[in-house]
N, C-alpha and C positions, 0 to 999 in steps of 0.2 A: 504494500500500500504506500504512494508517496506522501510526500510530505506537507501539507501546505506550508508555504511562504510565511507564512505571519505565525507559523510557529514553531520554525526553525528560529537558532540562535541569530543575534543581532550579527556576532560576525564567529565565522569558525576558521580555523585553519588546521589542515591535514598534512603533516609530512612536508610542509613547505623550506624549502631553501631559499635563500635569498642573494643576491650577488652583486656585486659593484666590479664592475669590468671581469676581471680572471681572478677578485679576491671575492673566496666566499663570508658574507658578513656572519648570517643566521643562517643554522640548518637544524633539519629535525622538528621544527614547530609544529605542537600542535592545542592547540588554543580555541577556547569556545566561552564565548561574553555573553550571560545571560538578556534577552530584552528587557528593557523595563532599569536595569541594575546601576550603578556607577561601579566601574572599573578603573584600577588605579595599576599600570603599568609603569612600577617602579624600574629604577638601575641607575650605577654608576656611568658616568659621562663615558660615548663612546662605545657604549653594550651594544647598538644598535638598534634603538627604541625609534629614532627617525628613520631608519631603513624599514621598520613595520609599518609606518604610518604611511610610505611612499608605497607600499605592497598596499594598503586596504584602501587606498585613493584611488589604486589604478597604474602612480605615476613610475613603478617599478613590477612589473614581470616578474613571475617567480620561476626560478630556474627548474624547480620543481614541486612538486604536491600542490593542492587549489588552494582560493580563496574568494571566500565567500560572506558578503556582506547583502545583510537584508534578506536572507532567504534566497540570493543568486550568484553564482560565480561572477569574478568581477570581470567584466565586460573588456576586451581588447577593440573592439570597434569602435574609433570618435565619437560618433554620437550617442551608441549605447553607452557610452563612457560617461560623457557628459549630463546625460540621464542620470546616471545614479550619482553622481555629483552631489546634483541637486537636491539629494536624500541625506548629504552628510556636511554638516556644517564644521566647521575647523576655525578655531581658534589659537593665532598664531604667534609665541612668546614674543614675536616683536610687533603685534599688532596690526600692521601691511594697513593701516588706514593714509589713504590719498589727501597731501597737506596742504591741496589746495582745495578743498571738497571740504564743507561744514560737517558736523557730524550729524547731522539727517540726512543730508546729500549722500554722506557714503553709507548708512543703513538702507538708501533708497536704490543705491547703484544693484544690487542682485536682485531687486524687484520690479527695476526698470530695463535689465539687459535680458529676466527671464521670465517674463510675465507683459502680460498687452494689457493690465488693469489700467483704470484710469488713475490721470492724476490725483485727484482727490483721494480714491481708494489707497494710491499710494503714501499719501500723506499724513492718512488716519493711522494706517500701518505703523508707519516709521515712527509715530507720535504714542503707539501703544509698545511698540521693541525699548524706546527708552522710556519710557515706565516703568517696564519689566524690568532696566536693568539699573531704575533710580536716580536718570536722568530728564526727565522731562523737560525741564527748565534749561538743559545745555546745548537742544539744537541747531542753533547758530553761530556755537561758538568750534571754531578750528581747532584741528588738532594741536597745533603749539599751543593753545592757551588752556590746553585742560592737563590736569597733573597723572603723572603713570596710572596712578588707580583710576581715573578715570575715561584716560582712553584706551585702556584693558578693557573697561566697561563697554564703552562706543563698538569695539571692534566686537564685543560679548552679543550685541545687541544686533551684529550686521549679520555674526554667524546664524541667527534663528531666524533670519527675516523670512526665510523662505519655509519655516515651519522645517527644518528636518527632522525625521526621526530618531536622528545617531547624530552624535556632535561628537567630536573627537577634539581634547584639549592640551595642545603643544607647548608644555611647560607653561603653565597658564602663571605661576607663581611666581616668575622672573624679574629681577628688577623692585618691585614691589617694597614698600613698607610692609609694618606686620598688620596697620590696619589693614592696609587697602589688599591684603592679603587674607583677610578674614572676611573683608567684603566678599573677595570674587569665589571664597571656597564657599561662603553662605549661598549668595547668588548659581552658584553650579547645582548644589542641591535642590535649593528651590526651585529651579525651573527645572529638572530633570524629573523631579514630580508632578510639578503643575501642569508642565507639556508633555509628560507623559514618554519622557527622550530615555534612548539608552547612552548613558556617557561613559565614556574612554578618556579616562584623564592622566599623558603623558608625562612624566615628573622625577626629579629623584628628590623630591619635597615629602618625605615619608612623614615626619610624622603632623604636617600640617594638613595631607589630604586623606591617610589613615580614617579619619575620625566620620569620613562620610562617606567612605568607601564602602561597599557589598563585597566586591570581591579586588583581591590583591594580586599581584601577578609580577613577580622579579625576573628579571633578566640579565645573565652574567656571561662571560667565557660563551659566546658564541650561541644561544638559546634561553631559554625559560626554565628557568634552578627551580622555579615555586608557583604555583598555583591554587589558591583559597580563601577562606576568608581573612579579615585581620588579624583576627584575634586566632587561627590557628598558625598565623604568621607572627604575630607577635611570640607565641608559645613554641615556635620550632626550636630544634635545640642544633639546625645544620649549620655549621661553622661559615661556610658560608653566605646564609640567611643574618647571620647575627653579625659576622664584619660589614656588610650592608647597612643595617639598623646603626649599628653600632659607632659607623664610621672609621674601622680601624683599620690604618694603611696599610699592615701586612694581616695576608690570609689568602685564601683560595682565589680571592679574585685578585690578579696581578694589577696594578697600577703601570701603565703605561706612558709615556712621556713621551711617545715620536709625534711628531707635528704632522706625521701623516693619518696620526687616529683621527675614524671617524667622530664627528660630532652625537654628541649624544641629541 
């Protein structure tokens, strides 16, 4: 009997390898994100957490095994590609907001490059995304004039506009004070219930996104060391689960120094 779509996991992966030219990053993945959940895909800088994110966008091929986000393998064809796009909003540790675009202007840009709604509809829109994310009042103002936490916000605000299902968050904690750091882990949760999202929140911010996580997921040495929830993460007793936690420069995971590591 198959499966329907809407009740397979939000993203699975099978045996997957991943590759950057002739060096293999990841191999052996295999990982499955409940719907509905927030997912906190921990690791030290470099593990290959942005080589996973560039595998479930599309913008990396996998050398081997599938991937499958939404209930479908990810699509190699442009358009089918760009379709599911549209299903996963990303937010980006440097924000990618346009500084010559107000910040309504740029919550409005993916509603106006993928949607025929009218203006108005669009305006009502953009004027309920910063509600949601507790700016109402700063539509017109640019990105240079609004402070880190707040256009983490803007950009928070541009990721949902198009209602996705899955948001995936690329060190959403970067930069940040500790307030405006409690804002956006509040705001992650809150709207991953209200809109009903499954979240992926990319990070080695353990123990600030811990605390509203479902499920945990480390990545060390070339794959995925741990998968479950916190607190049987918190309780692992594997050496190299707890020099992660821990922060302790020697142990199982090697600290590397070449300038040719990848970015975490």
């Amino acid at each position: 009997m198959s499966i329907d779509a809407n009740d397979a996991p939000a993203v699975r992966l099978a045996g997957v390898r991943l590759d950057r030219g002739t060096r293999t990053i990841l191999s052996g993945l295999d990982l499955e994100v409940p719907r509905g959940s927030v997912t906190a895909v921990l690791g030290p800088s470099g593990c290959g957490k942005s080589t996973l994110l560039a595998a479930l966008t599309g913008e990396l091929v996998p050398a081997a095994g599938t991937v499958e986000v939404l209930g479908r393998p990810v699509p190699r064809r442009q358009r089918e590609l760009l379709e599911l796009r549209k299903s996963i909003g990303v937010l980006l540790q440097g924000n990618g907001l346009l500084t010559d675009l107000t910040a309504a202007e740029n919550i409005a840009l993916p509603l106006r490059t993928h949607t025929r709604l009218p203006r108005a509809v669009i305006d009502r829109l953009v004027e309920m995304k910063l509600h949601a994310v507790g700016l109402r009042a700063a539509g017109d103002a640019y990105p240079r004039e609004l402070s880190g936490g707040m256009a983490r916000r803007v950009a928070l605000a541009r990721a949902i506009a198009l209602d996705p299902p899955l948001m995936i968050y690329d060190e959403p904690l970067t930069g940040l004070d500790p307030i405006a750091t409690g804002v956006i882990i509040n705001l992650i949760s809150e709207l991953n219930d209200r809109l009903g999202l499954t979240s992926i929140i990319v990070t080695h911010h353990v123990h600030e996104t811990l605390p509203i996580a479902d499920r945990a997921v480390v990545m060390a040495n070339g794959g995925v060391v741990y998968s479950g929830t916190p607190d049987e993460l918190r309780a692992s007793d594997d050496p190299l689960v707890q020099q992660f936690l821990q922060g302790k420069p020697d142990g199982p995971i090697a600290f590397d120094s070449s300038p040719h590591r990848e970015a975490a």
